[in-house]
C-alpha positions as CSV (number, residue, x, y, z in Angstrom):
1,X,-36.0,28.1,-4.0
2,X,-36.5,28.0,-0.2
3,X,-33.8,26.2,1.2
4,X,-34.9,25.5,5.0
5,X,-36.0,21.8,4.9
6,X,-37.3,19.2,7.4
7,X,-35.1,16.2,5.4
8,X,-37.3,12.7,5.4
9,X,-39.4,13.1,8.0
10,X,-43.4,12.7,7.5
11,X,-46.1,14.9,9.5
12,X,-49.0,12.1,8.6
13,X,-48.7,8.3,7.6
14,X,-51.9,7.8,6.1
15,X,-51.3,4.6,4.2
16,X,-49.3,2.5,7.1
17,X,-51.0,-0.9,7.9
18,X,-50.0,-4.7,8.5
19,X,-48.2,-5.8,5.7
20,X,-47.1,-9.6,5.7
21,X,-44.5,-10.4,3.0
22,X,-44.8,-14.0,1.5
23,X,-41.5,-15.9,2.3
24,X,-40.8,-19.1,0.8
25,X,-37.4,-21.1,1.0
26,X,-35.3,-20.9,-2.1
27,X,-37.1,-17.5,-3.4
28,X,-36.3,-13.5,-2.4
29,X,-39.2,-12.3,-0.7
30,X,-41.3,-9.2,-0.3
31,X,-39.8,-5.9,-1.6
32,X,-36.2,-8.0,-1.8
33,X,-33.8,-7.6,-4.2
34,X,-32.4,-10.6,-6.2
35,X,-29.3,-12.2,-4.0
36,X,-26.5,-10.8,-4.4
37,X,-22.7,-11.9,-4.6
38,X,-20.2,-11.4,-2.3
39,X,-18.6,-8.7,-4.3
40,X,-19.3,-4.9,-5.0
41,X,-22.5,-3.5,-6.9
42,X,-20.3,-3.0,-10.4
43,X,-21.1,-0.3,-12.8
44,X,-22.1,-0.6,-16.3
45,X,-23.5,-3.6,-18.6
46,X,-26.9,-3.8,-20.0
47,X,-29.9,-5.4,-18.7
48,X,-32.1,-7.7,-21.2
49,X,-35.6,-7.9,-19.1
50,X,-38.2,-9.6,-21.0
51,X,-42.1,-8.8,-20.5
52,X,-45.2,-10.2,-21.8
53,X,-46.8,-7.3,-23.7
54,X,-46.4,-4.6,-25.2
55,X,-46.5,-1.5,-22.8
56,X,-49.2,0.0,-25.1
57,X,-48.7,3.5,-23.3
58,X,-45.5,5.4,-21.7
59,X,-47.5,8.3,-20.8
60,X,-47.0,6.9,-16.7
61,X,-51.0,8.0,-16.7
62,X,-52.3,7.1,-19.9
63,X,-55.2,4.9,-20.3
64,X,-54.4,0.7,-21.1
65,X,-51.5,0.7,-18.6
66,X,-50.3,-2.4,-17.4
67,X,-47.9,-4.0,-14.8
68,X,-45.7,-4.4,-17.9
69,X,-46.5,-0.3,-18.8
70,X,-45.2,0.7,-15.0
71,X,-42.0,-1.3,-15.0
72,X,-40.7,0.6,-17.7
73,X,-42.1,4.0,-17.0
74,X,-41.2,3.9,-13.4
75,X,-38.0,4.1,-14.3
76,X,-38.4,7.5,-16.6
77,X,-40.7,8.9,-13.5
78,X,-39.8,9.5,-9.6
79,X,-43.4,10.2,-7.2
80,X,-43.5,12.7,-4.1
81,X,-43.5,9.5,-1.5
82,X,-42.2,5.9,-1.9
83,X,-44.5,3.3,-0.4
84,X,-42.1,1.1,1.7
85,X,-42.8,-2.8,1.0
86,X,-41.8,-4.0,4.6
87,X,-44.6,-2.1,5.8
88,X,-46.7,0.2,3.6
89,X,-45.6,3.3,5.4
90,X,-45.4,6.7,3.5
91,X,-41.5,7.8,3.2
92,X,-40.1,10.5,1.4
93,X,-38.8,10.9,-2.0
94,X,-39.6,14.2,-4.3
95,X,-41.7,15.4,-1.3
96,X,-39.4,15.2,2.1
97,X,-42.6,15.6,3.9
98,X,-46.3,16.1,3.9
99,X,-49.3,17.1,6.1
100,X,-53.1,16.5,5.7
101,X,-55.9,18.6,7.7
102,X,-58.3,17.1,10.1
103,X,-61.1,15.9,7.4
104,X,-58.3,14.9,5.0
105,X,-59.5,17.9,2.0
106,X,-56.1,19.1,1.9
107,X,-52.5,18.0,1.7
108,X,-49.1,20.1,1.4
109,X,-46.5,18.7,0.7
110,X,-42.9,20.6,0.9
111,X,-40.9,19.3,-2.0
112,X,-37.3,18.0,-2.4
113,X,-34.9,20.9,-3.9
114,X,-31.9,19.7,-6.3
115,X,-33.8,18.1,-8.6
116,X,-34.2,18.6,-12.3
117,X,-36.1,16.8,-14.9
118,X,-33.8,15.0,-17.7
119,X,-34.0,17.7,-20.1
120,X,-32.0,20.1,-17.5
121,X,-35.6,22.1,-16.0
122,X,-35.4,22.2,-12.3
123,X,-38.5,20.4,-10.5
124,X,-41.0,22.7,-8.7
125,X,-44.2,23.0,-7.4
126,X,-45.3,24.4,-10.7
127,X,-44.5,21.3,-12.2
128,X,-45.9,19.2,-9.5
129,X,-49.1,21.6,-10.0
130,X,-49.4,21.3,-14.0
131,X,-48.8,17.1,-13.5
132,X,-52.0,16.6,-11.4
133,X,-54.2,19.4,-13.6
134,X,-53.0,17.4,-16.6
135,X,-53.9,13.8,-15.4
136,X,-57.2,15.5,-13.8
137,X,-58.3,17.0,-16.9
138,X,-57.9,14.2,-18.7
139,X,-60.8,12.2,-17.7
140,X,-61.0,8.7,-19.3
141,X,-58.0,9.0,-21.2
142,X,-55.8,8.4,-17.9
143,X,-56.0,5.5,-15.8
144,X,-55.6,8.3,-12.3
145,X,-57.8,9.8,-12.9
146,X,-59.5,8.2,-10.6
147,X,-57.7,9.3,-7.5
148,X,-58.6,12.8,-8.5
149,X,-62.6,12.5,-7.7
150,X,-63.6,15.6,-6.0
151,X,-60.2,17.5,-7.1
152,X,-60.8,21.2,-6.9
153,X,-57.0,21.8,-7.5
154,X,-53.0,22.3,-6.5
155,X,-52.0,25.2,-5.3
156,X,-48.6,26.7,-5.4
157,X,-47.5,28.3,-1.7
158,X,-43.8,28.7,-2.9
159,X,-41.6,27.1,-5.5
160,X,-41.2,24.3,-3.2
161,X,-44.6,23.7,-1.6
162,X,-47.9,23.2,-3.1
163,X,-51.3,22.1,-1.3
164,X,-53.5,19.6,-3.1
165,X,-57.6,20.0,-2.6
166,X,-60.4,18.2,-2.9
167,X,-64.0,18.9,-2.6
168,X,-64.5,15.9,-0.1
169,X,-62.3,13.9,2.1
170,X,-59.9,11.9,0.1
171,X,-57.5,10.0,2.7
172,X,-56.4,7.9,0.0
173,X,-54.3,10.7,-2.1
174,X,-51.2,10.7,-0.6
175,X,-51.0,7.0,-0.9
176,X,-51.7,7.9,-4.8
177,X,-48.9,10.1,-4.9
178,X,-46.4,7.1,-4.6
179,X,-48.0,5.2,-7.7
180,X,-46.1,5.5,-10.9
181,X,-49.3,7.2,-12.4
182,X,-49.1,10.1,-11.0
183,X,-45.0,10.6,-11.3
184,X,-44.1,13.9,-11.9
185,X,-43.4,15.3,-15.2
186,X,-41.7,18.1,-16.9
187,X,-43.5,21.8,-18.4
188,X,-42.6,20.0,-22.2
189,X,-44.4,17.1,-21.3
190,X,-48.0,18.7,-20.2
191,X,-47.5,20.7,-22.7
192,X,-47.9,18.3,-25.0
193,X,-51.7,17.2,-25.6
194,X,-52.5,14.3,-23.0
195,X,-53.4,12.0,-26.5
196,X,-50.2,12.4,-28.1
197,X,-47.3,11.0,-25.5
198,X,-48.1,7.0,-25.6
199,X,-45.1,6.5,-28.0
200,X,-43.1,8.2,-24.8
201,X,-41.4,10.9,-26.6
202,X,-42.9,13.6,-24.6
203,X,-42.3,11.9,-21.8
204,X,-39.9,13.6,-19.7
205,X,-39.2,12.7,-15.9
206,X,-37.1,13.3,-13.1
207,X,-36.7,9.5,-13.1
208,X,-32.9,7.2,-13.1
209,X,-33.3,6.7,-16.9
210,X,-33.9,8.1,-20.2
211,X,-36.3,6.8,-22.8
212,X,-34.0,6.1,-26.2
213,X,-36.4,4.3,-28.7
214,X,-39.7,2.6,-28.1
215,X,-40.7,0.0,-31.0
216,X,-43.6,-1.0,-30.5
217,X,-44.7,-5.1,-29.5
218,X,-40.6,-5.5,-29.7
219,X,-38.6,-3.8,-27.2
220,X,-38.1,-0.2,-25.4
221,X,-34.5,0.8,-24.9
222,X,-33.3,3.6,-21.3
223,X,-30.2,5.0,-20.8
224,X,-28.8,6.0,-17.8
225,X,-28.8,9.5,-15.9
226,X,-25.7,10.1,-14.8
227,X,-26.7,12.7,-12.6
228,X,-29.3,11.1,-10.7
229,X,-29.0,11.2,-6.7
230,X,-32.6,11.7,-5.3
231,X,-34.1,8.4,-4.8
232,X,-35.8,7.4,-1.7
233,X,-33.1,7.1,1.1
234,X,-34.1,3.2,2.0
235,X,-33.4,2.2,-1.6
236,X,-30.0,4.1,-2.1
237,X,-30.4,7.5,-3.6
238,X,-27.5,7.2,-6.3
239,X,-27.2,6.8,-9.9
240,X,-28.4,3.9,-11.4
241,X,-25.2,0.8,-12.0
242,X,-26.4,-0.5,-15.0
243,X,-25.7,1.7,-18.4
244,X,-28.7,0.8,-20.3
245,X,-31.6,-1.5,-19.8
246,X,-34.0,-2.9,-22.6
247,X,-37.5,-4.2,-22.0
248,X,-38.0,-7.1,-24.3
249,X,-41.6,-8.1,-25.3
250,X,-41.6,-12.1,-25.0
251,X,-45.6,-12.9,-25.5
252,X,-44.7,-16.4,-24.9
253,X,-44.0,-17.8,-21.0
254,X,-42.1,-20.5,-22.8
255,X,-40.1,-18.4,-24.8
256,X,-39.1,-16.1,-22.0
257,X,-37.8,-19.3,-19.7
258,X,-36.2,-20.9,-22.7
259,X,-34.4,-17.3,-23.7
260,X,-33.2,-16.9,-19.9
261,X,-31.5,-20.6,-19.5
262,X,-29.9,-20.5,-22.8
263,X,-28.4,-17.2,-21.7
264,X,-30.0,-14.1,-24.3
265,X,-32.0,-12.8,-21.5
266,X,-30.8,-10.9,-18.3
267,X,-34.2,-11.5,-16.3
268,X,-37.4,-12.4,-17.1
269,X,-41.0,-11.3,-15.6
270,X,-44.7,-12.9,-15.6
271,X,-43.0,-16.3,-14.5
272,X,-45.7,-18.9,-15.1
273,X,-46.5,-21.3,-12.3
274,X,-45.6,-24.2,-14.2
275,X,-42.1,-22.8,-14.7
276,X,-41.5,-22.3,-11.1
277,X,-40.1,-25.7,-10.2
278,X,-38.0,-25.4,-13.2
279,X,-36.2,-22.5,-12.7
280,X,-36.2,-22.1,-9.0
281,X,-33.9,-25.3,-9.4
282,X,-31.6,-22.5,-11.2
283,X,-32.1,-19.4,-10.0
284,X,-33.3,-17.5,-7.2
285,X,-36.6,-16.1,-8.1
286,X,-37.6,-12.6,-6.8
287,X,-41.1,-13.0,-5.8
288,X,-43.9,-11.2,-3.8
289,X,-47.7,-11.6,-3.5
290,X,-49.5,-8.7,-4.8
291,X,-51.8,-6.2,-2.4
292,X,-54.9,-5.3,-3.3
293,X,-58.0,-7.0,-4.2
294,X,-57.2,-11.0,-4.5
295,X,-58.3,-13.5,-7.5
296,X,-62.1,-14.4,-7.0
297,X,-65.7,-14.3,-7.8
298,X,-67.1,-11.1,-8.3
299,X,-70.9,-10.6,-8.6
300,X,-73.6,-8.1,-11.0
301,X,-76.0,-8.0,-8.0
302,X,-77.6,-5.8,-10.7
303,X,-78.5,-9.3,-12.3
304,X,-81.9,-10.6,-10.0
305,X,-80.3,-14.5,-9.6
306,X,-77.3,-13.1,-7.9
307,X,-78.4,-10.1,-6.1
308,X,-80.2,-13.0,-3.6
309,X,-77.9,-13.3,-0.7
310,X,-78.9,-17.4,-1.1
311,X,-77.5,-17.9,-4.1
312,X,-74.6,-15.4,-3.4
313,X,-73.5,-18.0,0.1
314,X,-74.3,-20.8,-1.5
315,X,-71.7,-19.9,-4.3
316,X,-69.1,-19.4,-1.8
317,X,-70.0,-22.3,0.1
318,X,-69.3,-24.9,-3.1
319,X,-66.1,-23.3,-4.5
320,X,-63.1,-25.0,-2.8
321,X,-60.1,-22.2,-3.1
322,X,-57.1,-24.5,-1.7
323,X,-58.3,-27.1,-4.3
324,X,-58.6,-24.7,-7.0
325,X,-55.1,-23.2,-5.9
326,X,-53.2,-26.9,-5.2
327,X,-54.3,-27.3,-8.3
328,X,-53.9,-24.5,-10.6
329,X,-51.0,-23.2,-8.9
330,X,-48.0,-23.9,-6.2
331,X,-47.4,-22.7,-2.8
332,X,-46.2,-19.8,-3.5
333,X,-49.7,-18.7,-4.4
334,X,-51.6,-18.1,-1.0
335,X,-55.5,-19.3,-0.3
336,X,-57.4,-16.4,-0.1
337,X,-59.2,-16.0,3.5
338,X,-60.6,-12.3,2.4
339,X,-61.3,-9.9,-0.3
340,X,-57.6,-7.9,0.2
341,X,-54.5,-9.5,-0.4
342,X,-52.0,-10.0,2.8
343,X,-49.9,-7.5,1.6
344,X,-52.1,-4.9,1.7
345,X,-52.0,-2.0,4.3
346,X,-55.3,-3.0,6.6
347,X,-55.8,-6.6,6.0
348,X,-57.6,-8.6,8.1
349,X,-58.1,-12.4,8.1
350,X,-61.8,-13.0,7.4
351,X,-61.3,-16.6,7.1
352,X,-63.5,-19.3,9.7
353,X,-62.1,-19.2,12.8
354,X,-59.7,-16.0,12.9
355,X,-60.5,-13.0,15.3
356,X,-62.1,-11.2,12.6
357,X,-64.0,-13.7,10.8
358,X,-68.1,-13.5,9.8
359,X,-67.7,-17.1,9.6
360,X,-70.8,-16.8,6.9
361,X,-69.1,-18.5,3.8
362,X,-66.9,-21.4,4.9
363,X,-66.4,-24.2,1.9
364,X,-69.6,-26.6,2.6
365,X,-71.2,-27.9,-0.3
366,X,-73.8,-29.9,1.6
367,X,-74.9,-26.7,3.1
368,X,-75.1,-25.0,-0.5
369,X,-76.7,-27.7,-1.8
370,X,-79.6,-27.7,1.0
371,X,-80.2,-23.8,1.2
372,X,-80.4,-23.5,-2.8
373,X,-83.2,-26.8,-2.0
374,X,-84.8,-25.0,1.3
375,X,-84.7,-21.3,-1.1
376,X,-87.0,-23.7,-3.7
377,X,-84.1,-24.2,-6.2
378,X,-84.4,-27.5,-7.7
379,X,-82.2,-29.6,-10.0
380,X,-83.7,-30.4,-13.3
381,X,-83.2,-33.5,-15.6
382,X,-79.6,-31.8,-16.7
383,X,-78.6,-31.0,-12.9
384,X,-79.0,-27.6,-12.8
385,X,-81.5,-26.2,-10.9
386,X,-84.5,-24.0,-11.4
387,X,-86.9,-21.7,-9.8
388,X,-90.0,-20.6,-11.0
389,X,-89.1,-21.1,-14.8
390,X,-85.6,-19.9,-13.8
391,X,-82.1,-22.3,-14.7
392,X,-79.9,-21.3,-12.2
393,X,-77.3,-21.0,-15.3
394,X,-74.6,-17.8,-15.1
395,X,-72.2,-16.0,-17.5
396,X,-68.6,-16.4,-15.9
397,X,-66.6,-13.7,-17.5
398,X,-62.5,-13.7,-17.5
399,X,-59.5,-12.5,-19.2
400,X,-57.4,-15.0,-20.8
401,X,-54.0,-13.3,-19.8
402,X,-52.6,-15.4,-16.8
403,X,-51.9,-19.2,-17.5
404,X,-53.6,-20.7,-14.6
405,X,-57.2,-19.0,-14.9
406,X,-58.7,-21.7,-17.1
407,X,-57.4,-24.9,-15.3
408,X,-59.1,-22.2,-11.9
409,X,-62.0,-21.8,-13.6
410,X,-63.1,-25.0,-15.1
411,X,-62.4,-26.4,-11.6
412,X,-65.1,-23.9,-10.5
413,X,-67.2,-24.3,-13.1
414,X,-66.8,-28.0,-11.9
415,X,-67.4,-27.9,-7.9
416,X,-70.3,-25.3,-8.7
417,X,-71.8,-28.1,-11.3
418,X,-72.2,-30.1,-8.7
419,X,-74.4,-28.4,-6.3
420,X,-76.8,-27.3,-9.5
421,X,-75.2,-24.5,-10.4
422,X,-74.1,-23.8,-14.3
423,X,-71.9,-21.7,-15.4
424,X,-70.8,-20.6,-18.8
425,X,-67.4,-19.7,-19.4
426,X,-66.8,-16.8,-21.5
427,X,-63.1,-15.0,-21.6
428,X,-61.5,-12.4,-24.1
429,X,-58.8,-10.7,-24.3
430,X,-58.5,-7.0,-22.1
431,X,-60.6,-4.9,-24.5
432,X,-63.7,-8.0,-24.7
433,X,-63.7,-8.1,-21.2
434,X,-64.2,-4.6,-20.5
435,X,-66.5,-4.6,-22.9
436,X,-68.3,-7.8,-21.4
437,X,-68.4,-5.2,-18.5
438,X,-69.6,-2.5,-19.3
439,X,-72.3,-3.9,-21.3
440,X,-73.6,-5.8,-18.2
441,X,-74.1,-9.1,-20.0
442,X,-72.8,-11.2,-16.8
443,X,-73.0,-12.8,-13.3
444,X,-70.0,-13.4,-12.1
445,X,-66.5,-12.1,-13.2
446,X,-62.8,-13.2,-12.3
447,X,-60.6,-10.6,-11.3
448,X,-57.7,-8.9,-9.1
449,X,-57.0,-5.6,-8.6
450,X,-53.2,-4.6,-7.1
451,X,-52.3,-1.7,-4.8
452,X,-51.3,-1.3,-1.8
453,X,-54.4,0.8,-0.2
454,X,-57.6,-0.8,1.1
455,X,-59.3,1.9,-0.9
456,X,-58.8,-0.3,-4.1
457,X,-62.3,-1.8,-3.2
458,X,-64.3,1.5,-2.9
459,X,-64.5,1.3,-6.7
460,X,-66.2,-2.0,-7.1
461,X,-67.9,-2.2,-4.1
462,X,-69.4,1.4,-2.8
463,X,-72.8,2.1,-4.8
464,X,-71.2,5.4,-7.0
465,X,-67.6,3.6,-7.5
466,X,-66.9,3.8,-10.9
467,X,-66.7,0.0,-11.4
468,X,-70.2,-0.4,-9.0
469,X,-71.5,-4.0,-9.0
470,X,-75.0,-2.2,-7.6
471,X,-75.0,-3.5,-4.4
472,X,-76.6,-0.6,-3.0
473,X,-75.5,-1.3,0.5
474,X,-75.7,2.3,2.4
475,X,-73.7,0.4,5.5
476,X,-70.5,-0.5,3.1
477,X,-71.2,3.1,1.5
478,X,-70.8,4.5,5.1
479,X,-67.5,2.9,5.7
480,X,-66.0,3.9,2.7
481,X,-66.9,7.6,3.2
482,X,-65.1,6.8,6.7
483,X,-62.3,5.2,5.5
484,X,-61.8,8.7,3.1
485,X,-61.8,11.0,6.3
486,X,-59.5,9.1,8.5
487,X,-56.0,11.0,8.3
488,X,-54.3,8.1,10.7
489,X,-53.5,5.0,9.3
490,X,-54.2,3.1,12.2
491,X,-58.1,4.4,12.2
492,X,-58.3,3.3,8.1
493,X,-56.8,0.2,9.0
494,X,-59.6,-0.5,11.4
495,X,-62.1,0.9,8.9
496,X,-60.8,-1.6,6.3
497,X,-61.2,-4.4,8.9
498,X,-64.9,-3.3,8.9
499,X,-65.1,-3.4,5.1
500,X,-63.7,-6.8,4.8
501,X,-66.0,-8.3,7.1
502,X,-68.9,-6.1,5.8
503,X,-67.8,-7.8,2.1
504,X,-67.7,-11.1,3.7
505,X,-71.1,-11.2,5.2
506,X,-73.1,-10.0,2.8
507,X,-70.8,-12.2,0.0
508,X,-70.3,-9.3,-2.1
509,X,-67.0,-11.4,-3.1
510,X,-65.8,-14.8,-3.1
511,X,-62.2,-15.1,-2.8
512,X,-59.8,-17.9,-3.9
513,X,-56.2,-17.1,-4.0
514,X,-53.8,-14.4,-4.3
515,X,-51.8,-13.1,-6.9
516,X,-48.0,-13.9,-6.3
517,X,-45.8,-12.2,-8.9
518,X,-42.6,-14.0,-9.6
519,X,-39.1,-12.7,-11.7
520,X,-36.6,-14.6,-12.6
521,X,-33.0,-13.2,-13.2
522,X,-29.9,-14.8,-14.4
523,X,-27.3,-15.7,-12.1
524,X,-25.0,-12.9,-12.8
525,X,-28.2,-10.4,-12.1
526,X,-28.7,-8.6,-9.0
527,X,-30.7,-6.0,-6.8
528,X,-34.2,-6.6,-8.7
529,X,-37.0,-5.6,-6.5
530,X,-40.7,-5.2,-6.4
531,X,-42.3,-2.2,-4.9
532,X,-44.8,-2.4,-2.1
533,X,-47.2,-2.7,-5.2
534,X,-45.6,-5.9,-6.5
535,X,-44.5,-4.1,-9.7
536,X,-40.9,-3.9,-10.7
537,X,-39.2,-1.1,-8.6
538,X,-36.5,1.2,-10.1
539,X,-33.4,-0.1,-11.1
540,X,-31.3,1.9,-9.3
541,X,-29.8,-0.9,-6.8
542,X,-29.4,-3.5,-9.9
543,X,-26.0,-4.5,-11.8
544,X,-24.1,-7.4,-13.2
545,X,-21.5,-9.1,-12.5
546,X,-18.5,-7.8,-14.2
547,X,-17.7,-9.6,-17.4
């Protein structure tokens, strides 16, 4: 391999942007790991961290991945950057830097040398090569393959560069490059047909652990890699402390706080909010809201009742989000004042009053109630309203996976009721609600999305995303083609601004609260941490106190 280097320094930034960590007393915050004791990071022990599901998948791209999926497989899987929590810059970790050209259709990125995959073959740009042809060739069978739109390729300049290139601007990809999706993997691994690696056997990374049994809906079982000494350099690049770590699958919320207080778990996840107060008397919870696209309404402006602008405001006009959130949550839940979470890179404020607001959709149920009357929306015998043989009655559909959403939703359901708005509530698990989806039987769905780019919207909300609610709007399509050119992060963050103000005034989205993601680890337990994407970081910096 070429040995001259340029160590952990970046040529572009693309994905940098305000960030604002949520801080609240008692709790870690932001990318923080769990507090620590006064003594020395010990090594050895074993780590009992419960989830909620099974991981379904430990192919890092495969297809039904979940937040419970990436915290195990980002621990079998290193990426060429690190996204840094404080701030959502771009640093370096298989790749010591990248460029991007002017209309952002190429990247090259010179990659870290010293590295080998657990199975003893030394990382490359071959390997870097075959990963993204695999997850690109893939299609619908890999959750990335999104980020590959317009992929004509990676090219291999020298063992340790390669150049990535798309058809179209794609500002977005290096940001990709940090996700746990597209972690590198080893020859044996895309070798092995795309189908075939959920059961993680195939699955071979450069990553701080080793997979040594998956059983599925009970528990998955790493060892550690002695040899490991290439994280990213702002999260210690050593060998992991702890020996072994097992993911636990706890369904229950109950179960999980129960099996943590009574001492047969090591650290839980998925802390419900009506555990908080419990534990947090306890322990010190590791928490951190999640970037990306917030909780909220979203509309099918392919349905004709809500693809009027009327009904659309008038919506967002009757829901209350600090009710629903004082009531289904805590404070460590923020209200939503715009489509993006505050943690995301390019977040702007959009509530009534900031610099950036539209001001179009403040909570105002008198004026809801009189535009739905002035738009010739009348309430009927039943108190919902109707226009020209019409009920003003919508499908609301959810997924019944976080605790809170049905004491959020029948609150809505509630405050809409009273301005003569029905709503039927109709949730499933993941698989029914995708299906409720794609078969376009609804008007209004409740959602988030998490990552840490502004580009999370361009799926739902450009006309050709893949997840298009049919808006149609050629001004927000303009903006996101903008937002895919812009090689500085300081011009996407403005772009973003635009989009989130665009969203807002046309009330493409209505947003209630954010998504605040909440561990809880034993007292002994130290050095847990979120990534920038509020999912469990690698466990490199965590240990136990000696026994």
């Amino acid at each position: 391999m070429t040995t001259h280097r340029t160590p952990f320094r970046l040529v572009a930034a693309i994905a940098a942007g305000t960030a604002a960590a949520l801080v609240m007393a008692g709790c870690s915050s932001g990318g923080t790991a769990s507090t620590s004791s006064s003594s020395k990071p010990v090594d050895g022990g074993s780590l009992t961290y419960a989830i909620a599901n099974d991981p379904i998948t430990l192919n890092p791209a495969g297809t039904g991945a979940g937040n419970d999926t990436f915290a195990i497989t980002r621990q079998l899987v290193d990426s060429l950057l690190w996204q840094d929590p404080s701030d959502g810059s771009l640093k370096p970790w298989l790749a010591t830097k990248y460029s991007a050209n002017d209309d952002a259709t190429a990247f090259t990125f010179d990659l870290r040398s010293g590295v080998t995959f657990s199975d003893g073959t030394a990382f490359d740009a071959t390997a870097v090569k075959d990963t993204f042809d695999d997850i690109a060739s893939a299609g619908a069978s890999s959750t990335a393959a999104a980020y590959f739109s317009g992929y004509e390729g990676t090219k291999v300049v020298d063992d340790d560069t390669v150049e990535v290139d798309f058809g179209a601007p794609n500002a977005a990809f290096p940001n990709a490059t940090s996700s746990v999706a597209l972690g590198i993997v080893a020859p044996k691994t895309t070798e092995t047909p795309f189908d075939d690696r959920a059961d993680g056997k195939a699955v071979i990374g450069t990553g701080p652990f080793t997979l040594q049994s998956y059983t599925k809906n009970t528990s998955t079982i790493l060892t550690k890699r002695k040899d490991y000494d290439w994280g990213p350099a702002a999260r210690g690049s050593g060998a992991a402390h702890l020996s072994k770590v097992t993911f636990q699958v706890v369904p229950e919320a109950s179960v999980r706080t129960g099996s943590l207080q009574s001492g047969q778990l090591d650290a839980i996840s998925s802390v419900q909010p009506s555990d908080v107060d419990t534990l947090q008397a306890q322990y010190d919870l590791v928490t951190r809201a999640n970037p990306g696209q917030v909780f909220g309404l979203t509309f099918n402006q392919k349905r004709p009742i809500v693809s009027d602008l009327v009904v659309r405001k008038a919506i967002a006009q009757a829901v209350d989000p600090k009710a629903v959130r004082d009531t289904a949550l805590n404070d460590l839940f923020k209200v939503a004042n715009s489509v993006l979470g505050s943690t995301t890179p390019g977040y702007a404020d959009m509530s009534s009053g900031s610099d950036t607001s539209s001001g179009s959709a403040a909570y105002d149920p008198k004026a809801a109630a009189a535009a739905l009357d002035d738009a010739g929306w009348k309430k009927g015998s039943d108190g919902i309203r109707s226009k020209d043989g019409t009920k003003l009655q919508l499908k609301l559909v959810w997924i019944t996976n976080f605790g809170p959403n049905q004491t959020s939703l029948e609150l809505i359901q509630q405050e809409l009721g009273k301005v003569g708005v029905g709503v039927t509530l109709e949730s499933g698990t993941v698989p029914q609600y995708l299906a409720n989806l794609t078969s376009g039987d609804w008007d209004l769905s409740w959602d988030n999305s998490s990552r840490a780019d502004g580009d999370v919207l361009r799926s739902k909300f450009s006309s050709s995303g893949a997840q298009s609610i049919g808006a149609s709007d050629t001004t927000l399509d303009a903006l996101f083609t903008k937002e895919l050119s812009q090689s500085s992060a300081s011009d996407r963050s403005a772009t973003f601004g635009e989009i989130q103000q665009r969203i807002a005034s046309q009330v493409d989205f209505v947003p209630v609260h954010e998504l605040t993601s909440i561990i809880a680890p034993a007292t002994d337990v130290h050095g847990i941490a979120f990534g920038a994407d509020t999912r469990l970081d690698q466990l490199t910096g965590a240990w136990k106190d000696a026994s």
